[in-house]
C-alpha positions in Angstrom: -52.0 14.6 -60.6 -50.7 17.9 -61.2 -53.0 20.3 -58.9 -51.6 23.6 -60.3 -53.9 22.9 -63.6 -57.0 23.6 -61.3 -58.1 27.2 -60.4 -57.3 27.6 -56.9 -58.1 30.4 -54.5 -55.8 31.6 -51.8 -57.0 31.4 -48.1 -54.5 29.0 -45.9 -51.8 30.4 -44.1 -49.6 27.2 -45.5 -47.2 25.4 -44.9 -49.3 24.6 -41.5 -46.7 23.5 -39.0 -46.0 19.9 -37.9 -44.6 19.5 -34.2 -43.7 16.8 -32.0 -45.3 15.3 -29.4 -42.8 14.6 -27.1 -45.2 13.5 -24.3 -46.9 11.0 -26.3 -44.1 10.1 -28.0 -41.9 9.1 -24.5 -45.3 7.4 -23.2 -45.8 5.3 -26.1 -42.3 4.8 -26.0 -41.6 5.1 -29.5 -41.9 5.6 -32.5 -41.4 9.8 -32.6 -44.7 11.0 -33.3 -45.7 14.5 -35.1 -48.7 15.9 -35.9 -50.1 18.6 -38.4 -51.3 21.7 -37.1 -53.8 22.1 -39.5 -55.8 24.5 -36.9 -53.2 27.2 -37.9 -54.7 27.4 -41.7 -55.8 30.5 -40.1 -59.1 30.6 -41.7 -62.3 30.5 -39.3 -60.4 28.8 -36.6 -58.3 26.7 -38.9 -59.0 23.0 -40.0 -58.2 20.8 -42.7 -61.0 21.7 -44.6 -59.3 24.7 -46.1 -57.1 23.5 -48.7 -60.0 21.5 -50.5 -62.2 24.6 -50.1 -59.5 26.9 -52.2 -60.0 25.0 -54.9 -64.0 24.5 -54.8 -64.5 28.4 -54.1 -62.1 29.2 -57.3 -64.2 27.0 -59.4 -67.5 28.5 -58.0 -65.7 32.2 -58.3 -64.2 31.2 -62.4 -68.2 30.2 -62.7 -69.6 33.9 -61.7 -71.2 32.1 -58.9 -72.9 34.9 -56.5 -74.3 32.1 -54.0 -72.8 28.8 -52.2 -75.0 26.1 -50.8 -73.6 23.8 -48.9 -74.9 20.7 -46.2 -72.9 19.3 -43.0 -73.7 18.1 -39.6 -74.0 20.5 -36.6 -71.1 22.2 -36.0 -69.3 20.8 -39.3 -66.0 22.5 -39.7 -67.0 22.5 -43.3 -69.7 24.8 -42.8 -68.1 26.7 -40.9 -65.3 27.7 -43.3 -67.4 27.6 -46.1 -68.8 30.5 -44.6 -65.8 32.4 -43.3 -64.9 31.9 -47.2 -68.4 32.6 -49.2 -68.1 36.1 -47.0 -64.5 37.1 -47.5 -65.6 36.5 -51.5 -68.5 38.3 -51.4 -70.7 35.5 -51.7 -73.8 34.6 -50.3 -73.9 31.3 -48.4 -76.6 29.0 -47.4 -75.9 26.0 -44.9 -78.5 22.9 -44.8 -77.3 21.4 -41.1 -78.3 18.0 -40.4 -78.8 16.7 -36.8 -76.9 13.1 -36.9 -76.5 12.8 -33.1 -80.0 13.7 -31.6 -78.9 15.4 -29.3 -80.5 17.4 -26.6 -77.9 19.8 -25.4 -78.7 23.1 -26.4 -75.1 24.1 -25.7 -74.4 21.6 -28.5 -77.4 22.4 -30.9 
């Protein structure tokens, strides 16, 4: 599939970086391990969220969409840059959050 077809909007700082564990890799003892640092997208605190989101804002943006609605879990990364997005468009945004681990923590909630 050929993404460049589909509007997309700009937000990412991309390419994230991938670096090596070395630590985990020597424990394990083998293979060489990386991971992607998807927390550097740079948006909202970074996540891998992002890159779908550029392409779901550009769609609501190409659709002279004034408002976003949206639904996650508490604390949902998605939410979260959802947000940080519908703002830096100039969109309104409205967040249904769901409560999926009863908790009573109020540092959590």
């Amino acid at each position: 599939m050929h993404m460049s077809r589909y509007p997309r909007a700009f937000f990412a700082h991309l390419p994230t970086p991938l670096e090596k564990l070395e630590n985990l890799t020597r424990e394990l003892g083998g293979p060489t391990i990386w991971i992607k640092r998807d927390d550097c997208t740079g948006l909202a605190g970074g996540g891998n969220k992002t890159r779908k989101l550029e392409f779901l804002m550009a769609d609501a943006q190409n659709k002279n969409a004034d408002v976003i609605i949206t639904q996650g879990a508490t604390q949902s990364n998605h939410a979260r840059q959802t947000a940080a997005i519908a703002a830096q468009m100039g969109m309104a945004c409205h967040i249904l959050l769901e409560d999926r681990t009863c908790s009573k923590d109020v540092d959590y909630t």
